[in-house]
C-alpha positions in Angstrom: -66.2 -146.7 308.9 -66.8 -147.1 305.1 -68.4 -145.1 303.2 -71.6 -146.9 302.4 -71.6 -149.2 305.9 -72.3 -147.8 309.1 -70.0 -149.6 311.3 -72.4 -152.2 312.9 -71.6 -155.6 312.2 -73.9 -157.5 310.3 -71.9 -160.4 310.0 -69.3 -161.6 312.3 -66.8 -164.4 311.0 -64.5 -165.9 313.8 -61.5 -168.6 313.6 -63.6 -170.6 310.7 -62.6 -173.7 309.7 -63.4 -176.0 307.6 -61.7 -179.1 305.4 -63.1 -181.6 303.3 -61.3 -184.5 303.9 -57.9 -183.6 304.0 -58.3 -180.7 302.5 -58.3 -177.6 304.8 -60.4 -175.2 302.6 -61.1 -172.6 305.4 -58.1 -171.6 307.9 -58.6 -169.2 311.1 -60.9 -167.1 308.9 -62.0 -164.0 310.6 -64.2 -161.5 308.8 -66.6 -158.4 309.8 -68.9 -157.5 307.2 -71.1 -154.2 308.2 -74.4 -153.1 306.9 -74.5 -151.4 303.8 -71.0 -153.1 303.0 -70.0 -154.4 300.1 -67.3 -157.0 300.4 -65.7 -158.1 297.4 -63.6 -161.7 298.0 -61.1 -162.1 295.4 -58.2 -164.7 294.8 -57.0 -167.8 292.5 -59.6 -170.8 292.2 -59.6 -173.3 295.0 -58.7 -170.6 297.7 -62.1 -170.8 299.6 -63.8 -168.1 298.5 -67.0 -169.7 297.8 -67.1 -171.9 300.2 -66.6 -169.0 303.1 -69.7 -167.7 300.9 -71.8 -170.6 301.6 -71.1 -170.4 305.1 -72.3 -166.9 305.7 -75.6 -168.6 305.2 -75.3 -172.5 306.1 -75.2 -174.1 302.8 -71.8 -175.1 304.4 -71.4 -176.3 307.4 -68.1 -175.4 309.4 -66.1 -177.4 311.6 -65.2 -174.9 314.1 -65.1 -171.4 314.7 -68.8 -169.0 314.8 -70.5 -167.6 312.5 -73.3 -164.8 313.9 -75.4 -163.1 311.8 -77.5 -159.6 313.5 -75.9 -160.8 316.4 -77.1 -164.4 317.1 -75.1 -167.5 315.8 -76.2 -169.1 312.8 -78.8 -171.8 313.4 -78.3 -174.9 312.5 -81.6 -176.1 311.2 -85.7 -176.3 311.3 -87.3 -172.8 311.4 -84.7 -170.5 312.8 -82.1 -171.8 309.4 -85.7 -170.9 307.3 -85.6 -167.5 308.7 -82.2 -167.1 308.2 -81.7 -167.7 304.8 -84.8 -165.8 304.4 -82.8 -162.8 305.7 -79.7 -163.5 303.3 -80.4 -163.6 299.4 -78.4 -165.6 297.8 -77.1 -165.3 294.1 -75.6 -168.6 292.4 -73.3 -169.1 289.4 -75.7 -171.6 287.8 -78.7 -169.3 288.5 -81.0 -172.3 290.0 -84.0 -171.4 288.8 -87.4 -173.1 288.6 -87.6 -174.3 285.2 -91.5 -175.2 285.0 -92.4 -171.9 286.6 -92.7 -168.4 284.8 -90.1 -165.4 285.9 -92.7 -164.2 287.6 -93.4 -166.9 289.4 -89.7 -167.5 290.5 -89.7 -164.4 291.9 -92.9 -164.6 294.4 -92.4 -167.9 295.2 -90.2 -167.6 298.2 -92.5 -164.2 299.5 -96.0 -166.5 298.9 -94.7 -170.0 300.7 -91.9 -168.5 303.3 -93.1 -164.6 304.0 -96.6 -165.5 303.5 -97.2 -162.7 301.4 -100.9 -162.6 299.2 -100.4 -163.6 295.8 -101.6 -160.4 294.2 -99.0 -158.2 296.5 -96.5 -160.6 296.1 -96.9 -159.9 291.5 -97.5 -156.7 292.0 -93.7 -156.5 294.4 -92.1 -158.7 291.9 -93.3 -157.0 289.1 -91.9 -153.8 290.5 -88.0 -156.2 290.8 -88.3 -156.8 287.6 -88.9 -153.7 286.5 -86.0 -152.5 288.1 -83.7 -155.4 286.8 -85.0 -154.6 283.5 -86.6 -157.6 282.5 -90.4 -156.8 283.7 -91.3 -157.5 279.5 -90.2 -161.0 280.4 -91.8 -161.9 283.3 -94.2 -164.2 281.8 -92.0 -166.2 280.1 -90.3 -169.6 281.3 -86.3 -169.2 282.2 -85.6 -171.1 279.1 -86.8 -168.5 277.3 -84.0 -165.6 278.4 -80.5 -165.2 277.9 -78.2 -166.7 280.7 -78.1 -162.3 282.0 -81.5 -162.2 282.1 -81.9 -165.3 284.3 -79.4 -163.9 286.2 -81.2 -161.0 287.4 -84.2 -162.8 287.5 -82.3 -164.8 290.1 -81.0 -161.2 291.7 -84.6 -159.9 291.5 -85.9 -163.9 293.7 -83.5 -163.2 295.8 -84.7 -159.0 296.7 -88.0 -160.1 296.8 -87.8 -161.5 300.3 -86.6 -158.1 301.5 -83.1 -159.7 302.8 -80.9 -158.0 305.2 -77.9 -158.9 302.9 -77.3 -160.8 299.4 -74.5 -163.3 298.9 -73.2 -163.7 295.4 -70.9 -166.8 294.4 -69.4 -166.3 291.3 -72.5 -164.7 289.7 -71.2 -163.8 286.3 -68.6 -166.7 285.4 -71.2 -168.7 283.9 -71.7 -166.1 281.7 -71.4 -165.3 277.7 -69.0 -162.1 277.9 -71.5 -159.8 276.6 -74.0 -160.2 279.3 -71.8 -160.2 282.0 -72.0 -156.3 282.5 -75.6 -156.1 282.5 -75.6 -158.3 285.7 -73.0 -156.2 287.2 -74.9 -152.6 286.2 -77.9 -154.3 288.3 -75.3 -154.8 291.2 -74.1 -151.4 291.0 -77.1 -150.2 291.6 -77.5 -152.7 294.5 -74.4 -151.0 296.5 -75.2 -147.6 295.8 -78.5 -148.0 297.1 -76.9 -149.3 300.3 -77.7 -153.1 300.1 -75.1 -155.0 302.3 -73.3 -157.7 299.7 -70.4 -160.1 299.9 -69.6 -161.0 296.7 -67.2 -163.8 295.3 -66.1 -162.6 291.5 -63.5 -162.5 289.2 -64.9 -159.1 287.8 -62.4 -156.7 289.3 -63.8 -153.7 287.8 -66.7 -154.4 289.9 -64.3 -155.0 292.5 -62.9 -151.1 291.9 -66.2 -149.5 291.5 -68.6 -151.2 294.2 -66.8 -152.4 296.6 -65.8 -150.6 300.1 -63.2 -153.5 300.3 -61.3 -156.0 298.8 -60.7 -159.5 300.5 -57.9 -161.3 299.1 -58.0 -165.3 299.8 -55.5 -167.3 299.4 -55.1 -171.4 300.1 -57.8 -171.1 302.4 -56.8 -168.3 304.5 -57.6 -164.2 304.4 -53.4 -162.6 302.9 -55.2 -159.1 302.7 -58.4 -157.2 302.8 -58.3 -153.1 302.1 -60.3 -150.5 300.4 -60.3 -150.9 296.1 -57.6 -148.1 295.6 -55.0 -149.4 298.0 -55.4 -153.1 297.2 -55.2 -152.6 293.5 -52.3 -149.9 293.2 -50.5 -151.1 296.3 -50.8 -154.7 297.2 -49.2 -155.8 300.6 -48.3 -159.2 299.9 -46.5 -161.0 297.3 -49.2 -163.7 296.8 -51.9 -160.4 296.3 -49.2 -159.4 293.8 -48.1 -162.0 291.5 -52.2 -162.7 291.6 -53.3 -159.4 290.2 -50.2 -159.4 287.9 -51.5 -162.2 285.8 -55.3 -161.3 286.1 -55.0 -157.6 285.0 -52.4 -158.4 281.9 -55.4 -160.4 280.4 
């Protein structure tokens, strides 16, 4: 049992697989992720990582294997999919936010047309994100108008908004100047300690150290090693985990 998770699967990931073209991305993946977890899925570029992300919630299709998510397989469209990635924020490397609409508005979008949540509960909710991202001064302005860290945790705040049962983040600070990339991470700090269950694809591995109940190391497709911060990072169990966190640490 980890510390933060208690030891019901929210997520179940069985014999995944999944190639484009000739190119087997995901290998025999199997992966439990338990409420109030956070998973933190490290490795080189090109080792699957975001695409196993994607597939926790459908934006990728698999070619074998399950997927279940509270206990039921993932759907694989109409309503049910809705629902779904209702239930499972998601938190891209490119932000994806609505250009033409305010901050504010990105962020009750999703409770208004999907949740059907009233438009004045829905401000007054988003407002209260916001606030607690940091950026509630900004919510009136257009996304053009922030820095790429504030979009990002307007993006964070969208995706909290629909109250999800677990947030998936892809790479959510490598599109990021260097300076800014800590404030998103201080937001998803805060996330884990206050028990939200989060996979999260990153290069950050201080965030890796300080949030995570455990490390998954990916490799060519295929899970070498997964173990808690402190063992993975002062005794890896593989050569591949090894050699990887030699060259990313000496930077």
């Amino acid at each position: 049992m980890t510390e933060n998770g208690d030891a019901t699967p929210l997520v179940r990931v069985e014999n995944v697989n999944k190639s484009f073209g000739a190119l087997h991305v995901l290998r025999d993946i199997n992966l439990t992720v338990n409420r109030g977890e956070v998973v933190v899925v490290i490795g080189p570029s090109g080792g699957g990582k975001s695409t196993l992300c994607r597939a926790m919630n459908r934006l990728e299709t698999i070619d074998s294997g399950t997927i279940t998510f509270d206990g039921k397989p993932l759907p694989a469209e109409g309503k049910a999919l809705a629902r779904l990635r209702s239930d499972v924020g998601m938190v891209f490397q490119s932000f994806n936010l609505f250009a033409h609409k305010t901050i504010l508005e990105n962020v009750t979008l999703g409770p208004i047309k999907v949740r059907g949540v009233g438009r004045e509960q829905a401000e007054k909710r988003g407002m209260e994100l916001l606030e607690r991202v940091g950026i509630a001064s900004q919510a009136r302005k257009y996304p053009a108008q922030l820095s790429g860290g504030q979009q990002q945790r307007t993006a964070i705040a969208r995706a909290l908004a629909m109250d999800p049962k677990m947030i998936l983040f892809d790479e959510p600070t490598s599109a990021l100047d260097p300076e800014m990339v800590q404030e998103v991470l201080d937001v998803m700090i805060g996330l884990a300690r206050d028990g939200m269950t989060m996979v999260v694809v990153t290069h950050e591995m201080g965030f890796a150290r300080r949030a995570a109940n455990r490390v998954v190391f990916m490799s060519e497709g295929q899970i070498v090693e997964e173990n808690t911060p402190d063992e993975f990072f002062t005794n890896a169990g593989t050569d591949r985990a090894r050699d990887f966190l030699s060259k990313i640490l000496t930077h």
